[in-house]
C-alpha positions in Angstrom: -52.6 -19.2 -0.5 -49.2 -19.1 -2.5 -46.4 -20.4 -1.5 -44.1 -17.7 0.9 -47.5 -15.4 1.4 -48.9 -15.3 5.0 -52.7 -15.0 6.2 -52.7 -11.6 7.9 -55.7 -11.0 10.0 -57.7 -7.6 11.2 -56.1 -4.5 12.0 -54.1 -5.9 15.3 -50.7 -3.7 14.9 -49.4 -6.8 17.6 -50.6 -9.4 14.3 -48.9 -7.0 11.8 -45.7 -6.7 13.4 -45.3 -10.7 14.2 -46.5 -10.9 10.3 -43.6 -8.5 9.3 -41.3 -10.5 11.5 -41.7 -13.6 10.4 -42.3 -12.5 6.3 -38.7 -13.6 5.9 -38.9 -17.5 6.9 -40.3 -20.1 5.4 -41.5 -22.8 7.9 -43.1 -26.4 6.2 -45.4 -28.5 8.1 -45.7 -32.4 8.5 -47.4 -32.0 5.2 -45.6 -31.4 1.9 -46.3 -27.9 1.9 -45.6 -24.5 3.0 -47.3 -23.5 6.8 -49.2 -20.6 6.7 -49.4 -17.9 8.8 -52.9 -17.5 11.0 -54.2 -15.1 13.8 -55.6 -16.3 16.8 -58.6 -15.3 17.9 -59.8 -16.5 21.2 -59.6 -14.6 24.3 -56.5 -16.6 26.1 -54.2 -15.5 23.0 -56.5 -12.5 21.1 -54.5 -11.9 17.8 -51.5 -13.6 18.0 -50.4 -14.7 15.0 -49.0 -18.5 14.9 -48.0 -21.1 11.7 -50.5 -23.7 11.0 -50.6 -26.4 8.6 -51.8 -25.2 5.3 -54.6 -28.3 4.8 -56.5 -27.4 7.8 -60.2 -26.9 6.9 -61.8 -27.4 10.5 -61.2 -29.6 13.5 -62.9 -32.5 11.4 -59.8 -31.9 8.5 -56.8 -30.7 11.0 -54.7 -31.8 8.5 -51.3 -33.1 9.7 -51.9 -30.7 12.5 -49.1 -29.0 13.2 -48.6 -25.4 14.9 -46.4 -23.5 16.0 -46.7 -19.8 17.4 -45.1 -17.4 15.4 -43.8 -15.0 18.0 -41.5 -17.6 19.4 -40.0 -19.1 15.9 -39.5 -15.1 15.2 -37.3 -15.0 18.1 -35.6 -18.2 17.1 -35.2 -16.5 13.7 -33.7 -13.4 14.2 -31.7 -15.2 16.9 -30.3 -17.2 15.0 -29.2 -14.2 12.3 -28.2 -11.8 15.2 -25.6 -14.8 16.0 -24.8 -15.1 12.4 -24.2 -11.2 12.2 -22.4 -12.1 15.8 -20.0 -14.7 14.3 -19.4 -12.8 11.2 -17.9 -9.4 13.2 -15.9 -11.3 16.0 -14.1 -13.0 12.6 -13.8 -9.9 11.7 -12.0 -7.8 14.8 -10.0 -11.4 14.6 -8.8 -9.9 11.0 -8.2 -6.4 11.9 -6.4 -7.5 14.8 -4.1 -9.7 13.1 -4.1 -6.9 10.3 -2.9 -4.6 13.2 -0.3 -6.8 14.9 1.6 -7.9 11.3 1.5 -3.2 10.8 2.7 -2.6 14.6 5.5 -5.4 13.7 6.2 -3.7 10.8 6.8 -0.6 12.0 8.9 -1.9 15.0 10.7 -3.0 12.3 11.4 0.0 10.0 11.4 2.3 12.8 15.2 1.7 13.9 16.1 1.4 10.2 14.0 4.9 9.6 15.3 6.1 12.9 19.2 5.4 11.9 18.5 7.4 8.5 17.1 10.5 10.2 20.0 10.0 12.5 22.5 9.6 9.1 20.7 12.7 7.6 20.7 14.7 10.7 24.5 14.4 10.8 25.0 15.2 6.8 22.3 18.0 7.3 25.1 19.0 10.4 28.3 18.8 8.6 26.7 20.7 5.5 25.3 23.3 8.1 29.5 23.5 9.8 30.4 24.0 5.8 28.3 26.3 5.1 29.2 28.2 8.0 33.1 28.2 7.8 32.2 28.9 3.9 30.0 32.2 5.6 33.3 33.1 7.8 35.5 32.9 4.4 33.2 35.2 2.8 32.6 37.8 5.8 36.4 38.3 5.9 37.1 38.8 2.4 34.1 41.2 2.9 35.7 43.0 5.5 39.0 43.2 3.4 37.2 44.9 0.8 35.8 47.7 3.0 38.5 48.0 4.5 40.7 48.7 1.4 
C-alpha cells in the first residue's frame, strides 16, 4: 500500500466508519514506515478495524509488531481536535468579552457627554420654541389690528 491509504476490509459498515474516522491521521510504526489500517477478523473482535505494522507478512514475519486498535486512537484523535476547537472558541468569548467591556466603557463614557448635548439641545430647541412663540403672539395681534381696522 501507499503511504496515507488504509486496508479497508468486507462490507462491515462498523469497518467503514472506523476507516472514515481514522482516514485523517497518519500513525508510524516501530518501523520506518507508515501503519496500515487492517480488519480483524476473529470472533472476539469480528471487523474491527485496528493499525498494524506495514511489514507484517505472517506470524513468522510480524515485523516490528506493533498494533494498535483503531477505534480507540480515533477517539484520541478527534479528542484531541474537539479540544483544539475547545481552546480555540474559549479564546475567542475571551476576545469578544474584552471587545465588549472596552464598547460598554466606551459608552459609559460618551453617554454623559451625549446625555449633556441632548440636554444643551433640548434647552436651545426650548428657547427657539418660547421665540417662536412670543414671535406667534406678535403676529396674532397685528392680525387682530388689521381685522379690526
Amino acid at each position: 500500500m501507499k503511504k496515507g491509504e488504509t486496508k479497508k476490509g468486507g462490507d462491515s459498515s462498523r469497518a467503514n466508519f472506523m476507516a472514515d474516522l481514522v482516514e485523517e491521521e497518519e500513525v508510524y510504526c516501530g518501523c520506518p514506515f507508515e501503519a496500515v489500517m487492517r480488519i480483524s477478523r476473529t470472533s472476539r473482535n469480528p471487523n474491527r478495524a485496528f493499525w498494524a505494522c506495514s511489514q507484517y507478512r505472517s506470524k513468522a514475519e510480524p515485523g516490528c509488531g506493533f498494533f494498535d486498535w483503531c477505534d480507540v486512537r480515533a477517539v484520541q484523535f478527534k479528542e484531541q481536535r474537539l479540544r483544539n476547537v475547545i481552546a480555540r472558541l474559549q479564546s475567542k468569548v475571551c476576545s469578544l468579552e474584552k471587545e465588549n467591556d472596552r464598547l460598554v466603557q466606551l459608552l459609559a463614557v460618551s453617554r454623559p457627554t451625549s446625555a449633556a448635548a441632548c440636554d444643551q439641545f433640548m434647552n436651545v430647541d426650548n428657547r427657539e420654541i418660547e421665540v417662536v412663540k412670543q414671535r406667534l403672539t406678535q403676529v396674532e395681534r397685528q392680525l387682530s389690528r388689521v381685522w379690526i381696522n
